[in-house]
C-alpha positions as CSV (number, residue, x, y, z in Angstrom):
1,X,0.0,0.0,0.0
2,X,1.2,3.4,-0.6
3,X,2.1,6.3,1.1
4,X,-1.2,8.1,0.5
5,X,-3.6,5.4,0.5
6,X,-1.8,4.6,3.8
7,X,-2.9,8.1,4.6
8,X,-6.3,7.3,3.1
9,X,-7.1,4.3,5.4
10,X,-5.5,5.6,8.4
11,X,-7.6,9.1,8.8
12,X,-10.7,7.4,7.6
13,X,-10.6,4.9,10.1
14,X,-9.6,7.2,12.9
15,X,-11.4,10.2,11.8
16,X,-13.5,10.8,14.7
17,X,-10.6,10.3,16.8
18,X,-8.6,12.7,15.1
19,X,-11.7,15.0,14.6
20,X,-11.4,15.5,19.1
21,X,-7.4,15.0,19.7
22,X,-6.1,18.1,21.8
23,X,-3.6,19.0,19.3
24,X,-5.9,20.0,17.0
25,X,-8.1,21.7,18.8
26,X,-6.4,24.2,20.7
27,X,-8.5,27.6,20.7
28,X,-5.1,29.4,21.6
29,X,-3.2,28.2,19.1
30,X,-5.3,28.3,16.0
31,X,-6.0,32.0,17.4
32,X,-2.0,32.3,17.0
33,X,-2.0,30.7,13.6
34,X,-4.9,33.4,12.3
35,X,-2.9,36.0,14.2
36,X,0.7,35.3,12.2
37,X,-1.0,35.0,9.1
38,X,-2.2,38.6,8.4
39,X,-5.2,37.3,7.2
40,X,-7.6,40.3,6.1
41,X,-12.0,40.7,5.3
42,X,-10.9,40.5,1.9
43,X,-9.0,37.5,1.7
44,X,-9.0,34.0,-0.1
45,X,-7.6,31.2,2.1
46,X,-7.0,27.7,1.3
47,X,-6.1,25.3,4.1
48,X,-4.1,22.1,2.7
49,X,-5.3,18.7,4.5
50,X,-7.8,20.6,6.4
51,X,-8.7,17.5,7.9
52,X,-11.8,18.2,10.3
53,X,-11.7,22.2,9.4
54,X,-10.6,23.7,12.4
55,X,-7.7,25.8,10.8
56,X,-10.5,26.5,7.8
57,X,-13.3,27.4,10.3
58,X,-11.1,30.0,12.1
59,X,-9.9,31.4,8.9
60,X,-13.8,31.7,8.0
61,X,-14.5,34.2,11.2
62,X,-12.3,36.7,9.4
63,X,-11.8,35.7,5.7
64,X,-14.0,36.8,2.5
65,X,-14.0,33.2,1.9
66,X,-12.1,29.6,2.8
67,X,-11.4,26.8,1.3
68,X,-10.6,23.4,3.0
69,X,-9.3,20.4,0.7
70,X,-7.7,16.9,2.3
71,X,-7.4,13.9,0.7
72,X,-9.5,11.5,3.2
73,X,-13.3,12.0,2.8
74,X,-14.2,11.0,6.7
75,X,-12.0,13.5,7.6
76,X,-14.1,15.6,5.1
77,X,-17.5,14.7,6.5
78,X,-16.4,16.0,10.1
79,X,-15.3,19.0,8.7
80,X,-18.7,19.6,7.0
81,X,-20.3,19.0,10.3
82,X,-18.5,21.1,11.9
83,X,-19.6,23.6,9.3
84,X,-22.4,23.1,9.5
85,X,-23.0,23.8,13.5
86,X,-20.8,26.7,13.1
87,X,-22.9,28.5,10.4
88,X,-19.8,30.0,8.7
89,X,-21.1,30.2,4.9
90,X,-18.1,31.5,3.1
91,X,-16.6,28.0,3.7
92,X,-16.4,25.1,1.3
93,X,-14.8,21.7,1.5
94,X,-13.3,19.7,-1.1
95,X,-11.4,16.4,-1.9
96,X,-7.8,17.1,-3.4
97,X,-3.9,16.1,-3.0
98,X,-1.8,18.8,-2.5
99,X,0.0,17.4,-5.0
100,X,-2.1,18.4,-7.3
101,X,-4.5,21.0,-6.5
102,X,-7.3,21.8,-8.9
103,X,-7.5,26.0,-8.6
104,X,-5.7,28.5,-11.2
105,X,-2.1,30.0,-10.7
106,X,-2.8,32.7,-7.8
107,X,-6.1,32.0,-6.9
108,X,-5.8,32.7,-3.3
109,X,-4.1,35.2,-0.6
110,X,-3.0,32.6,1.6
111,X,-2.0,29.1,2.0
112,X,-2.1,27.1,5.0
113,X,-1.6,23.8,6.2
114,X,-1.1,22.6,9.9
115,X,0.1,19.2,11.5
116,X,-0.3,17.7,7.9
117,X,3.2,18.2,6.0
118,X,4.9,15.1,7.5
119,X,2.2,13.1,5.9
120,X,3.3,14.1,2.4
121,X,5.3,11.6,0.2
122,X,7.0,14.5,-2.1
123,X,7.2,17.9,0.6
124,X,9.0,19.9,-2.1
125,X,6.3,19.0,-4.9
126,X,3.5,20.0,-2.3
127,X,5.2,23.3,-1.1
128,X,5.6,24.3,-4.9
129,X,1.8,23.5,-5.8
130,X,1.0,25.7,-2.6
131,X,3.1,28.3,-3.9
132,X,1.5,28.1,-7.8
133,X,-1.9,28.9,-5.9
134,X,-0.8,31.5,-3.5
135,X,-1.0,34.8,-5.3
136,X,2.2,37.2,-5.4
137,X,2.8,38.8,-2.2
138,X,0.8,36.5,-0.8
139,X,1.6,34.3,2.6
140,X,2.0,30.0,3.3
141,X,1.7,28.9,6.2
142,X,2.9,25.9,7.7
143,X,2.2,24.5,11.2
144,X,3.9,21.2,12.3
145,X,6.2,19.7,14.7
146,X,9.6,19.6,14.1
147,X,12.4,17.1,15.3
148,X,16.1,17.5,16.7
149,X,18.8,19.0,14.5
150,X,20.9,15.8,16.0
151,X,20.8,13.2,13.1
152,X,20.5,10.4,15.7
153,X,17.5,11.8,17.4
154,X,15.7,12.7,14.4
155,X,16.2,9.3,13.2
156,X,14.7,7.6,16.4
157,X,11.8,9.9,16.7
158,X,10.9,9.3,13.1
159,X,10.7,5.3,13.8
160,X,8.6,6.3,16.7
161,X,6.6,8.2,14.6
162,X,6.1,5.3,12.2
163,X,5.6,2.8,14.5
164,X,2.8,4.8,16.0
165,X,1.4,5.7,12.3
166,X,1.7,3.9,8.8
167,X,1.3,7.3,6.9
168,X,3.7,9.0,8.8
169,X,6.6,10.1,6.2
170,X,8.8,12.2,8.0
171,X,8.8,14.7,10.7
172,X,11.8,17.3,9.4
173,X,14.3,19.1,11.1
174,X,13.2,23.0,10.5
175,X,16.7,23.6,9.3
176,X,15.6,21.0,6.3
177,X,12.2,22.9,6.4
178,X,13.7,25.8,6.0
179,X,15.7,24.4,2.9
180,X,12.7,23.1,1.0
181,X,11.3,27.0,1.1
182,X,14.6,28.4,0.1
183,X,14.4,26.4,-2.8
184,X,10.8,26.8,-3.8
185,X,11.8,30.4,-3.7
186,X,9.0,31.8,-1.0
187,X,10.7,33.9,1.8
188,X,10.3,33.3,5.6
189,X,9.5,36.2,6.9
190,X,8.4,34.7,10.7
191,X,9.1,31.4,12.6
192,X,7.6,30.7,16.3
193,X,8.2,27.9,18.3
194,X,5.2,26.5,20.1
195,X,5.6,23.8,22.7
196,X,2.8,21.1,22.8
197,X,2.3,18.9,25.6
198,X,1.3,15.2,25.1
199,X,-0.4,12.7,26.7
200,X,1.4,9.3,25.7
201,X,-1.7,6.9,25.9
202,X,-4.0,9.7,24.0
203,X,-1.0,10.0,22.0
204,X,-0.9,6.7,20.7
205,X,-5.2,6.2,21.1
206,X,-5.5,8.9,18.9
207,X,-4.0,7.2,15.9
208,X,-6.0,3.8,16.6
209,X,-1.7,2.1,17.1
210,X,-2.3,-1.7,18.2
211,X,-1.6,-2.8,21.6
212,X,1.5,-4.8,20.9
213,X,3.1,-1.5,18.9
214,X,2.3,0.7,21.9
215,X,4.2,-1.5,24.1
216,X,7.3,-1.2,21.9
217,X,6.9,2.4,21.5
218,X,6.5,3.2,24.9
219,X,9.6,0.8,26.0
220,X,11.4,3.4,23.3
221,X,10.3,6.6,25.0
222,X,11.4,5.5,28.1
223,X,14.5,5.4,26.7
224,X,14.3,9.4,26.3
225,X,14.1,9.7,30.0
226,X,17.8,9.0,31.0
227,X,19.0,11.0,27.5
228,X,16.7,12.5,25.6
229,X,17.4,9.9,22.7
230,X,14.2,11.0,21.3
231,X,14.3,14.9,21.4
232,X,10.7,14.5,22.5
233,X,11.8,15.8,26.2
234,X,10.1,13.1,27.8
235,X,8.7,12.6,31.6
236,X,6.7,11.0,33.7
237,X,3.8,13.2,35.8
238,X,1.4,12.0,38.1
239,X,2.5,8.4,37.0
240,X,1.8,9.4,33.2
241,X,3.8,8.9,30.8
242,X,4.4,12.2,28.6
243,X,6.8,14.3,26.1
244,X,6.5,17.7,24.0
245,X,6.7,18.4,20.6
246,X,8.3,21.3,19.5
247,X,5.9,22.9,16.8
248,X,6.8,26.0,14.6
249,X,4.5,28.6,13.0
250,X,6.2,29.4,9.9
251,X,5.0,32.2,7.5
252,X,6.4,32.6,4.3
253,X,5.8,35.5,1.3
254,X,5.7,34.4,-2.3
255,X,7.1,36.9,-4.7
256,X,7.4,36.8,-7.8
257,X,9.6,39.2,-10.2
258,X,7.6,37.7,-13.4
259,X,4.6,35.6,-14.3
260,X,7.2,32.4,-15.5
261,X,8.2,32.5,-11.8
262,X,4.9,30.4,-11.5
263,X,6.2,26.6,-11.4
264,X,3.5,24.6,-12.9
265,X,0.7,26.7,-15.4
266,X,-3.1,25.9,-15.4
């Protein structure tokens, strides 16, 4: 099975789950989200793997008008629902891969995506067809967790990671996140760090991991107690087992000196 139908089956089945997990649906963050992006009355925002629409629905209370796609239509069902009891009407949701979005060249003022891009099989691919759709001088956004610049660290966090989730690809360094936007030529103009705290057994109930897989994965956090091995600064509170994930809010301008700047045409 590949990457994305991994993807596919693994948010379908756990939609619901995913649709409530505490990482998603933090009032104070998404406020900070809206807050770095600039977003404006007048804008068009698209939200990449909006998966339940919470990023989407906040854009919606200032936004002219949102757009959520994701790839998963359970995921897509939630998000309706969630429409639908908020009442925002200048919000639509659609099924797409970022990989190949189906809107003009510059069709909107702002990009986002959050806790999505270490899901993606081809990161640069996806970052340039956000770009193609982001009009000039307009913002991405990108909201996701990011993992220690120590090779070692990264590399044990990621098997974690995998372990825990089939259609997890890779949870980058922001040193390589900040390579892939040098590259597809949008500027970072802002980068915060935002720590999350998490609850190991929600943590791994969230994402539906098998019983067998959680006792292999917790046996390798505790590891990260005498060294940090994981970067994930875990601990144990209360008798819980826990660790944080160092997120970043990263805002980035697309400009563009001439109209063949635009990577892919439509």
């Amino acid at each position: 099975m590949g990457i994305k139908e991994n993807a596919i089956k693994q948010f379908g089945r756990q939609a619901q789950a995913y649709s409530r997990g505490n990482i998603f649906v933090d009032g104070f963050h998404l406020s900070e989200v809206i807050k770095r992006s600039g977003v404006t009355k007048d804008h068009k925002v698209l939200d990449i793997a909006t998966g339940a629409g919470f990023l989407a629905l906040e854009f919606a209370k200032t936004a002219d008008m949102v757009v959520g796609s994701d790839i998963t239509p359970n995921m897509l069902f939630h998000a309706c629902e969630k429409q639908r009891d908020s009442g925002c009407e200048n919000t639509r949701f659609i099924l797409s891969d970022v990989e190949s979005l189906p809107f003009r060249n510059e069709t909107f003022d702002i990009v986002s995506c959050r806790f999505a891009f270490h899901h993606f099989p081809e990161p640069d691919k996806a970052l340039l067809e956000m770009e193609r759709v982001c009009k000039t001088n307009g913002r991405i956004v990108l909201v996701d967790g990011v993992s220690s610049e120590e090779r070692d660290k990264s590399l044990f966090h990621n098997r974690i990671e995998k372990l825990r989730d089939p259609s997890h690809v890779r949870i980058y360094t922001l040193s390589e996140m900040i390579r892939m936007f040098n590259a597809s030529g949008a500027v970072i103009a802002d980068i915060e760090h935002w720590d999350i705290q998490q609850d190991f057994e929600e943590w791994v109930r969230r994402a539906g991991t098998d019983e067998a897989k959680i006792k292999v994965i917790e046996n390798m956090m505790r590891q990260g107690l005498r060294d940090d091995c994981t970067g994930l600064r875990v601990k144990i509170d209360d008798g819980r087992l826990g660790f944080t994930y160092d997120t970043v809010i990263l805002v980035a301008d697309v400009h563009r000196s001439r109209k063949s700047d635009i990577v892919q045409k439509r």
